[in-house]
PDB file of N, CA, C and O in Angstrom:
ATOM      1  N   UNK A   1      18.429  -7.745  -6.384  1.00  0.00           N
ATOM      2  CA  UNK A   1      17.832  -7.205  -5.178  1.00  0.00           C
ATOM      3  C   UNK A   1      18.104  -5.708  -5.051  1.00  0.00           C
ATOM      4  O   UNK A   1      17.508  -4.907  -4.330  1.00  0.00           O
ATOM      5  N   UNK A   2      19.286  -5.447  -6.029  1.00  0.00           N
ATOM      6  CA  UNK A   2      19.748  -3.901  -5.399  1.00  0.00           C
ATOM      7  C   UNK A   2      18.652  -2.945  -6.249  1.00  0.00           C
ATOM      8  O   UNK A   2      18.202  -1.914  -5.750  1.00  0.00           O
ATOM      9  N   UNK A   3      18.319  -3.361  -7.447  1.00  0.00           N
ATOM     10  CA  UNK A   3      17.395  -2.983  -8.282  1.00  0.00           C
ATOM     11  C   UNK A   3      16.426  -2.890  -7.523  1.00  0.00           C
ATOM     12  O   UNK A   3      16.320  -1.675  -7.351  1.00  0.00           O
ATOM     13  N   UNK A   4      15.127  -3.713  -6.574  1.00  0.00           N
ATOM     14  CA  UNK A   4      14.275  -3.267  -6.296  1.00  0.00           C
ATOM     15  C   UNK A   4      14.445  -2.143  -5.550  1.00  0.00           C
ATOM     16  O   UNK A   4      13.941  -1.028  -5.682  1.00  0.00           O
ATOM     17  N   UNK A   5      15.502  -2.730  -4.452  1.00  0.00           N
ATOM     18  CA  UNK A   5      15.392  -1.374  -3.252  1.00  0.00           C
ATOM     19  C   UNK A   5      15.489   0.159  -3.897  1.00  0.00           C
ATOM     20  O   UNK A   5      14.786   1.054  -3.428  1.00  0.00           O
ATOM     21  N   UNK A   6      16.671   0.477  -5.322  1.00  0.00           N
ATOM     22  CA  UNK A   6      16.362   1.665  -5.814  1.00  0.00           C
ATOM     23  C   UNK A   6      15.080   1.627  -6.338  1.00  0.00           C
ATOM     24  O   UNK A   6      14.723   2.804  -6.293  1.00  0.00           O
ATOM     25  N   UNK A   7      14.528   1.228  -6.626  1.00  0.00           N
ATOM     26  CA  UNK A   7      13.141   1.482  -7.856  1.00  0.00           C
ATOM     27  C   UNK A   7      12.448   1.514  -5.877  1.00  0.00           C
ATOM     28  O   UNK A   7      13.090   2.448  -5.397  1.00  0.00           O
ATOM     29  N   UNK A   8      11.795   1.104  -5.067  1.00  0.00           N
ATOM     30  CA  UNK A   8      11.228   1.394  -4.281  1.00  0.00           C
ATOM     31  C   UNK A   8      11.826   2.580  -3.827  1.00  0.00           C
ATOM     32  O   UNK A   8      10.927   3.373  -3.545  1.00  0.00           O
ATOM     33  N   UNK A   9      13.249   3.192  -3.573  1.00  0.00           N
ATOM     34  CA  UNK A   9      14.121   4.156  -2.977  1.00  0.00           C
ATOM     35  C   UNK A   9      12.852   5.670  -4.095  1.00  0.00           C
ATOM     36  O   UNK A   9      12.097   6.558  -3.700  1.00  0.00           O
ATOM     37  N   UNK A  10      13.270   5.193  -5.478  1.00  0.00           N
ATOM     38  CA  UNK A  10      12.971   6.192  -6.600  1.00  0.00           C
ATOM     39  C   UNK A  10      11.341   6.548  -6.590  1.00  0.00           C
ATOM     40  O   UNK A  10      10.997   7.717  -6.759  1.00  0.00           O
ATOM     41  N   UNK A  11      10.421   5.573  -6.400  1.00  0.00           N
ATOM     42  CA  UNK A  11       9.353   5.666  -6.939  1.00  0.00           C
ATOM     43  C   UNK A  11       8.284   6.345  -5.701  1.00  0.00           C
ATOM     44  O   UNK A  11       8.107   5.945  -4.550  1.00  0.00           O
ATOM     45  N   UNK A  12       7.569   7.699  -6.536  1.00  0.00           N
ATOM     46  CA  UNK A  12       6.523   8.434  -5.200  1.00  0.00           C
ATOM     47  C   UNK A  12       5.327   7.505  -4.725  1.00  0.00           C
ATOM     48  O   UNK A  12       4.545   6.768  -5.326  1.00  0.00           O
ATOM     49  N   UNK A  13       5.479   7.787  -3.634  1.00  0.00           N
ATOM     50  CA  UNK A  13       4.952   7.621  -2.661  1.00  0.00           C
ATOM     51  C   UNK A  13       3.081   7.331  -3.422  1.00  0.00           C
ATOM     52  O   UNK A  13       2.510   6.240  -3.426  1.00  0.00           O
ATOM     53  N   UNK A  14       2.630   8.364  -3.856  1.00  0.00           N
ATOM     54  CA  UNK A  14       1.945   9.090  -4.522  1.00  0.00           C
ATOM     55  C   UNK A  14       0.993   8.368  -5.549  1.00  0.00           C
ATOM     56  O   UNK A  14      -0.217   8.268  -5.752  1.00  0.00           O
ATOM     57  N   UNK A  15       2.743   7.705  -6.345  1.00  0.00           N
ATOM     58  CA  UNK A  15       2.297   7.388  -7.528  1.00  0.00           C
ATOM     59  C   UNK A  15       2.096   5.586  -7.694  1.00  0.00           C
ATOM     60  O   UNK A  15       1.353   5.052  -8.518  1.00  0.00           O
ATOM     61  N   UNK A  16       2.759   5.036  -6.923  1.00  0.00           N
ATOM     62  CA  UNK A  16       2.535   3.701  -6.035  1.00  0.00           C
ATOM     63  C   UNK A  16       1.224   3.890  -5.946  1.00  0.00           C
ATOM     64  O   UNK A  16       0.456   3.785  -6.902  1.00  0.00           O
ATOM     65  N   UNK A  17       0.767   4.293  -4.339  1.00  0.00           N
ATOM     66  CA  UNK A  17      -0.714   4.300  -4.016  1.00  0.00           C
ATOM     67  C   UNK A  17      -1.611   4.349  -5.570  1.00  0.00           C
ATOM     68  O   UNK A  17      -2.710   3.799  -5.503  1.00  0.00           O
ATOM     69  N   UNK A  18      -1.336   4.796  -6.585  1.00  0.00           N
ATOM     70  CA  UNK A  18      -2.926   4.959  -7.604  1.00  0.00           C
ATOM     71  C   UNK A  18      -2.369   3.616  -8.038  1.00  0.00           C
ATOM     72  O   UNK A  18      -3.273   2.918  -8.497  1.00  0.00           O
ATOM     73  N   UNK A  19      -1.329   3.092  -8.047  1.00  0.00           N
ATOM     74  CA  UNK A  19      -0.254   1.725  -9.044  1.00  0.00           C
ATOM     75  C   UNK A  19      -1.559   0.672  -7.873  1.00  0.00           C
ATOM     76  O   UNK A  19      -2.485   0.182  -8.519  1.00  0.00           O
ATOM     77  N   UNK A  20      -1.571   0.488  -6.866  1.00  0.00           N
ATOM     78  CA  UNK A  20      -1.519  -0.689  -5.621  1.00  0.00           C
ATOM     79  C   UNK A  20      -3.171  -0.499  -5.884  1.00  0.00           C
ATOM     80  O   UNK A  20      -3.693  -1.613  -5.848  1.00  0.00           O
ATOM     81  N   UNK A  21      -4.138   0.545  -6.133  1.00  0.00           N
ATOM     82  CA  UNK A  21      -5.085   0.861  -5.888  1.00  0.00           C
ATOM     83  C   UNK A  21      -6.093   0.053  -7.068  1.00  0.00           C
ATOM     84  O   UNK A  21      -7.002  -0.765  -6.927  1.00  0.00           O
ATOM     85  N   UNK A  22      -5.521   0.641  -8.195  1.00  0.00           N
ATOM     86  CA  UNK A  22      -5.628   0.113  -9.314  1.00  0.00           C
ATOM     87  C   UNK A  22      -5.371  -1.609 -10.212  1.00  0.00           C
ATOM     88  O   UNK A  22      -5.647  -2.174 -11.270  1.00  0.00           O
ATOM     89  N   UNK A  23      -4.856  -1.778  -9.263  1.00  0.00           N
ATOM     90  CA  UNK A  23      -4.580  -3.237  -9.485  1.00  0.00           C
ATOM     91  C   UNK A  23      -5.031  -4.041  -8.146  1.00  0.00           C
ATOM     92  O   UNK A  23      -5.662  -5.040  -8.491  1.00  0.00           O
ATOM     93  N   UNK A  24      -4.934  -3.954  -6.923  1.00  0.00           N
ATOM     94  CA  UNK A  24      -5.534  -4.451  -5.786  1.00  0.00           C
ATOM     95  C   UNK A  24      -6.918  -4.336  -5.384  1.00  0.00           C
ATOM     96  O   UNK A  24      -7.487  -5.164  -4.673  1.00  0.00           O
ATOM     97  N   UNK A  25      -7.520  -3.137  -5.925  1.00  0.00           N
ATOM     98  CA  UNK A  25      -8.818  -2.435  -5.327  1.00  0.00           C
ATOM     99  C   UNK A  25      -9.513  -2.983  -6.732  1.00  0.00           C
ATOM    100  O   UNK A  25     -10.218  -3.992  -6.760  1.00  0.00           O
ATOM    101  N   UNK A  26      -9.222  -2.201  -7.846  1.00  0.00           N
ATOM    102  CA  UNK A  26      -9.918  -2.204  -9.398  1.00  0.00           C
ATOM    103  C   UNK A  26      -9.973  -3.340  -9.946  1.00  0.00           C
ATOM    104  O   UNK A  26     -11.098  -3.689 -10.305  1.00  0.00           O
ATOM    105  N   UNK A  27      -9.026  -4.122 -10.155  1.00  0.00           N
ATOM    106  CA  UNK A  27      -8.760  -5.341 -10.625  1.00  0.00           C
ATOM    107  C   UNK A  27      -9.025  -6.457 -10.141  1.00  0.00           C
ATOM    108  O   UNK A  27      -9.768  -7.154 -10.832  1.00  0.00           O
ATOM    109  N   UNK A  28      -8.631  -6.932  -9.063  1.00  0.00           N
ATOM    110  CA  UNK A  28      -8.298  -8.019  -8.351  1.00  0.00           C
ATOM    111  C   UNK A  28      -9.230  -7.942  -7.255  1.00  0.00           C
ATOM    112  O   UNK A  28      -9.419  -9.051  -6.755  1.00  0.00           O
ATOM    113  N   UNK A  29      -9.923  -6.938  -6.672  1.00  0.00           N
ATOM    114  CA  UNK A  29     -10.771  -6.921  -5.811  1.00  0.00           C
ATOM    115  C   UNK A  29     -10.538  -7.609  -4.309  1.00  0.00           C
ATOM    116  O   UNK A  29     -11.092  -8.427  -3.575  1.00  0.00           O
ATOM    117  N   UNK A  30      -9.491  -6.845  -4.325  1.00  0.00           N
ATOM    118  CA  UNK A  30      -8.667  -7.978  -2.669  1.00  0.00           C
ATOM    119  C   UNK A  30      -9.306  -6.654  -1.786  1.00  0.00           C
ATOM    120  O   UNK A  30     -10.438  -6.865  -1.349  1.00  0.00           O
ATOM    121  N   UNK A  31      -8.840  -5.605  -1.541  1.00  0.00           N
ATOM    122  CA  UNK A  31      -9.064  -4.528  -1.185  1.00  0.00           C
ATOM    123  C   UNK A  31      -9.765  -3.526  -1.357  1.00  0.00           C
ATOM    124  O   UNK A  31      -9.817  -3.155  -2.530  1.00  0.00           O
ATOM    125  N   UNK A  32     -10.467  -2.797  -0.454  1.00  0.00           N
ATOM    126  CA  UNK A  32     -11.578  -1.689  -0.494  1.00  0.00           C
ATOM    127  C   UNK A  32     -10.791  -0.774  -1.337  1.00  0.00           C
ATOM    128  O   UNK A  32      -9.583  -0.619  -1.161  1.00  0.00           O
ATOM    129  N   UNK A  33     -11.594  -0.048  -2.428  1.00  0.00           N
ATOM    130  CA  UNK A  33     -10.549   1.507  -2.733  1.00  0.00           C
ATOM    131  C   UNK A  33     -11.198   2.411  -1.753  1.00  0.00           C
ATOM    132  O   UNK A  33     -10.568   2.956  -0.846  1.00  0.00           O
ATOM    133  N   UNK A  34     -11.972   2.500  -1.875  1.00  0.00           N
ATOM    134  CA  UNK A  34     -12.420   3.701  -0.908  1.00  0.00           C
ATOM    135  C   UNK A  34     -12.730   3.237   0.720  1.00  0.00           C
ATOM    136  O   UNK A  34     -12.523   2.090   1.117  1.00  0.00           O
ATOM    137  N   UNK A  35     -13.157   4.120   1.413  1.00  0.00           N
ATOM    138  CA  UNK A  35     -13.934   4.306   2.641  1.00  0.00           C
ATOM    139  C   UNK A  35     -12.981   3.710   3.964  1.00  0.00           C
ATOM    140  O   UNK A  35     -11.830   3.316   3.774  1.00  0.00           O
ATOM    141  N   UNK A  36     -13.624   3.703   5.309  1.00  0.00           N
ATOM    142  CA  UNK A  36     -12.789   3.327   6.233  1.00  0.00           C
ATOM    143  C   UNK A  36     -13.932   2.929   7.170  1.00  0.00           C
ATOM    144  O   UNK A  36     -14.967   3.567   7.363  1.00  0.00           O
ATOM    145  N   UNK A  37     -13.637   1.982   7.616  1.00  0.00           N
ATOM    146  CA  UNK A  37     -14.171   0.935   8.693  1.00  0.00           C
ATOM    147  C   UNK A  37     -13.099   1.454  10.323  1.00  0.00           C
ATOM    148  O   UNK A  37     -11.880   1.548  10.472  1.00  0.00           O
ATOM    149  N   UNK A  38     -14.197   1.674  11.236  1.00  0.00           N
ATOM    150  CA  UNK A  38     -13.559   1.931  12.660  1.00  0.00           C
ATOM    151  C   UNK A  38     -12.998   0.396  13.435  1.00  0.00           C
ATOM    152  O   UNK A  38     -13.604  -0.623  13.101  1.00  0.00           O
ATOM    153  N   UNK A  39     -12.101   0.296  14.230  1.00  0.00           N
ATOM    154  CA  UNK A  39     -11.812  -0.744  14.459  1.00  0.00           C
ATOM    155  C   UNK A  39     -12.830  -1.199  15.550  1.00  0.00           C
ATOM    156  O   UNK A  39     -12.408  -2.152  16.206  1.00  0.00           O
ATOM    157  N   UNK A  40     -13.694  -0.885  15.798  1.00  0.00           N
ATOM    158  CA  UNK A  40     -14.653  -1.161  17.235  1.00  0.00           C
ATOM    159  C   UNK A  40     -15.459  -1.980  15.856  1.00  0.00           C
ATOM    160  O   UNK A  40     -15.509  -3.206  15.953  1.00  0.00           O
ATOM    161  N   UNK A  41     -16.074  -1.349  14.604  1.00  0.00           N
ATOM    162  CA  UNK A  41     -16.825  -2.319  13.862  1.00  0.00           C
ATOM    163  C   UNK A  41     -15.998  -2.997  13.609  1.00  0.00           C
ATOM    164  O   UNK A  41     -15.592  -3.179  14.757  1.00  0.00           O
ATOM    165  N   UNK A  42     -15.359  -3.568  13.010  1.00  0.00           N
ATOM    166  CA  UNK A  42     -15.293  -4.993  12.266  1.00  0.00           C
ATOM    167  C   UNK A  42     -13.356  -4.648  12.104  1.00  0.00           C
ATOM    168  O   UNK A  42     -12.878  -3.872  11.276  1.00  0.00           O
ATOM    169  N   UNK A  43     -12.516  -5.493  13.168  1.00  0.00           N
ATOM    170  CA  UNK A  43     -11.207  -5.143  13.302  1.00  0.00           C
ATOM    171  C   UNK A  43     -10.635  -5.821  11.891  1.00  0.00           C
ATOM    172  O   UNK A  43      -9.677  -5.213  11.413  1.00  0.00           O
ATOM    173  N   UNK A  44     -11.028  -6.840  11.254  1.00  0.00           N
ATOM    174  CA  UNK A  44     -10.921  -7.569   9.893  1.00  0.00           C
ATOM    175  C   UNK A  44     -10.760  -6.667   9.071  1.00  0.00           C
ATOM    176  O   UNK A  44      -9.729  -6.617   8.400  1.00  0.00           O
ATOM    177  N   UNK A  45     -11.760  -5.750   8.948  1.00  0.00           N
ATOM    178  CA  UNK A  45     -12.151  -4.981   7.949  1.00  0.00           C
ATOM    179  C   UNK A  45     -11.401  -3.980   7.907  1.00  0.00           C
ATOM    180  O   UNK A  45     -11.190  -3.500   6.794  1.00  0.00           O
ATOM    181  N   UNK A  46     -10.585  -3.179   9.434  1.00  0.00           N
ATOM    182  CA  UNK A  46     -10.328  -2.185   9.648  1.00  0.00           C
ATOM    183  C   UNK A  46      -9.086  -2.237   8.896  1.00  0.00           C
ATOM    184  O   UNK A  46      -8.869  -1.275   8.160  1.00  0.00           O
ATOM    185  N   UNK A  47      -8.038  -3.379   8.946  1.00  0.00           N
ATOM    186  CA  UNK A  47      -6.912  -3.895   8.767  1.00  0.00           C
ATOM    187  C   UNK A  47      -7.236  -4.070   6.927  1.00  0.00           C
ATOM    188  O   UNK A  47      -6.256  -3.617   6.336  1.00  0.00           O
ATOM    189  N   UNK A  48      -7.977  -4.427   6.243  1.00  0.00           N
ATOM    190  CA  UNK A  48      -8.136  -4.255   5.009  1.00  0.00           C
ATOM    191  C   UNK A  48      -8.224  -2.777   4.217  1.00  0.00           C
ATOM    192  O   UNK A  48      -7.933  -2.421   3.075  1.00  0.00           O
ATOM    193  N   UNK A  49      -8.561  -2.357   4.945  1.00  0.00           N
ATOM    194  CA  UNK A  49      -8.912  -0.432   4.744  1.00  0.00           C
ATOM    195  C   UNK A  49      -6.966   0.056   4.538  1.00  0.00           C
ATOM    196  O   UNK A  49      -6.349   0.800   3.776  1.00  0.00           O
ATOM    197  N   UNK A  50      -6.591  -0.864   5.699  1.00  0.00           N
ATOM    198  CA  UNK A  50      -5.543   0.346   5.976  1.00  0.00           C
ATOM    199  C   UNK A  50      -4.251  -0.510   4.952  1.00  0.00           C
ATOM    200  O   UNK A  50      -3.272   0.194   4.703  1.00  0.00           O
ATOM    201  N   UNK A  51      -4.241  -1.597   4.522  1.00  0.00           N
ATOM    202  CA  UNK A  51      -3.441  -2.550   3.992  1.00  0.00           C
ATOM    203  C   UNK A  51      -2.770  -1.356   2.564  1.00  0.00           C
ATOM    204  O   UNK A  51      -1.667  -0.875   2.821  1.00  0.00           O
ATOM    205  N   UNK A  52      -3.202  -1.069   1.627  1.00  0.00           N
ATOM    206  CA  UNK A  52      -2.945  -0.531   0.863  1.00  0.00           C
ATOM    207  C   UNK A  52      -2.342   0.853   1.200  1.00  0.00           C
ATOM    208  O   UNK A  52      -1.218   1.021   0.727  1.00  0.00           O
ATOM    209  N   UNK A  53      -2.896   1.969   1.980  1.00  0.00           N
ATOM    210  CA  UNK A  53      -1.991   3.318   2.434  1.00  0.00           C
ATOM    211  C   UNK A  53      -0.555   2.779   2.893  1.00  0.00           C
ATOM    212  O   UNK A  53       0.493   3.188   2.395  1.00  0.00           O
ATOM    213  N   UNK A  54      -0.644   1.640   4.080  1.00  0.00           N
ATOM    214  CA  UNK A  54       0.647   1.538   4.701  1.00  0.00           C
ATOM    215  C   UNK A  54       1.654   0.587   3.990  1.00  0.00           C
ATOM    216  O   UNK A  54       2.840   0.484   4.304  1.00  0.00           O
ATOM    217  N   UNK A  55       0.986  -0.143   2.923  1.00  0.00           N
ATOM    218  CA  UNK A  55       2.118  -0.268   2.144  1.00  0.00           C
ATOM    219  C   UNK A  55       2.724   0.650   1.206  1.00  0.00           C
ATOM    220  O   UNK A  55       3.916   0.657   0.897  1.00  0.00           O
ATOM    221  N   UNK A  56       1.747   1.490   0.739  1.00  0.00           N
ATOM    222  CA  UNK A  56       2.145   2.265  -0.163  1.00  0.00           C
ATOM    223  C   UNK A  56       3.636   3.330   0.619  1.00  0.00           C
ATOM    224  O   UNK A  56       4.754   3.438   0.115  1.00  0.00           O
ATOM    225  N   UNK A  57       3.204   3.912   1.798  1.00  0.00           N
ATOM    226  CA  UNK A  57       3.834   4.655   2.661  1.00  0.00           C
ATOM    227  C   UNK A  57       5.266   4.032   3.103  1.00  0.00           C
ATOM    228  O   UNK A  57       6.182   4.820   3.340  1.00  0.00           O
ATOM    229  N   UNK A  58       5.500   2.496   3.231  1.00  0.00           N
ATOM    230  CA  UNK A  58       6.290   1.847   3.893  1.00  0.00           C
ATOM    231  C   UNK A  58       7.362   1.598   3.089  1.00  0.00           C
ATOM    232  O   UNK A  58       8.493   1.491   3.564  1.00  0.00           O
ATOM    233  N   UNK A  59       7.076   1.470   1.633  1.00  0.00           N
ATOM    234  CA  UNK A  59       8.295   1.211   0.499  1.00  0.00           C
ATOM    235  C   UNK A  59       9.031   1.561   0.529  1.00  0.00           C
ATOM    236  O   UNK A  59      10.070   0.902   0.490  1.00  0.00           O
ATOM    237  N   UNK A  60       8.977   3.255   0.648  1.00  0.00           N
ATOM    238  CA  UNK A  60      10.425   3.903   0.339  1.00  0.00           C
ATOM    239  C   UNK A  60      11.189   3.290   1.662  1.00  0.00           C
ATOM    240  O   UNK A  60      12.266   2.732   1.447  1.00  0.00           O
ATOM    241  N   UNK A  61      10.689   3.357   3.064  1.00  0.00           N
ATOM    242  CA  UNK A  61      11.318   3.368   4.234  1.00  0.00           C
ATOM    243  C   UNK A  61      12.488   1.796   4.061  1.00  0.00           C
ATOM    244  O   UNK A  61      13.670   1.663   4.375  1.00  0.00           O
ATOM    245  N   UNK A  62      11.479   0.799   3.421  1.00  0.00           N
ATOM    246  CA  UNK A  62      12.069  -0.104   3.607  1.00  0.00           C
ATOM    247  C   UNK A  62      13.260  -0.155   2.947  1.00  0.00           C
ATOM    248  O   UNK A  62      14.357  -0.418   3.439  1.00  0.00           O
ATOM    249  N   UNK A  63      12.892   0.219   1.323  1.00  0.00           N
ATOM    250  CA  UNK A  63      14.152   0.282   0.376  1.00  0.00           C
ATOM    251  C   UNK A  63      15.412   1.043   0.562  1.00  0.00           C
ATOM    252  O   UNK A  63      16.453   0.951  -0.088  1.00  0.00           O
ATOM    253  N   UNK A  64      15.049   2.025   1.850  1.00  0.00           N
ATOM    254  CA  UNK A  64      15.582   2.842   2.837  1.00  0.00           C
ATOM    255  C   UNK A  64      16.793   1.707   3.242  1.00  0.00           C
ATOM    256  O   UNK A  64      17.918   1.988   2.829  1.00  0.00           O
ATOM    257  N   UNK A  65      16.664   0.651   3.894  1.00  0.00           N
ATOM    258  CA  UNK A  65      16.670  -0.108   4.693  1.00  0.00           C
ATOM    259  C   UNK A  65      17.672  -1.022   4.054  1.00  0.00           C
ATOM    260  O   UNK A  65      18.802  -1.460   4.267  1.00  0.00           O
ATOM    261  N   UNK A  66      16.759  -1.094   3.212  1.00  0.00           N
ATOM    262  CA  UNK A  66      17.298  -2.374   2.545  1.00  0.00           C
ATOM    263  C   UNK A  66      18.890  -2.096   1.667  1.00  0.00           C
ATOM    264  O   UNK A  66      19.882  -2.822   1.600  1.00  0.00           O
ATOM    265  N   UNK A  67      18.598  -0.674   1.040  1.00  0.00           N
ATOM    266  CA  UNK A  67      19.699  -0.199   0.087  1.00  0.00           C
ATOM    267  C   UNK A  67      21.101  -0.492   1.454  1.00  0.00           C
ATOM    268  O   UNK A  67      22.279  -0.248   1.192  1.00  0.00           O
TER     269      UNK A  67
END
């Protein structure tokens, strides 16, 4: 466990997001890569848009946390 939290502690921010994008968006097709949906259209959708930035953003904090 102590291993992830450094490797999340270590790894940019940056370089995650193209890692999550590329395999969630490109690959696997769970997630939009591009564009953004307003939450008045489609609150489903809005929450899919944003799934990938705020994890990407949230790692270090957590491994923050966690270490």
């Amino acid at each position: 466990m102590d291993v992830l939290a450094l490797a999340g502690f270590a790894l940019p921010s940056f370089w995650l997001a193209l890692v999550l994008v590329t395999v969630f968006a490109v690959l696997v097709r769970i997630f939009p890569a591009t564009g953004y949906v307003p939450p008045e259209v489609s609150p489903g959708q809005w929450l899919r848009c944003l799934v990938l930035p705020m994890t990407a953003l949230a790692v270090h904090g957590i491994a923050v946390i966690a270490k």
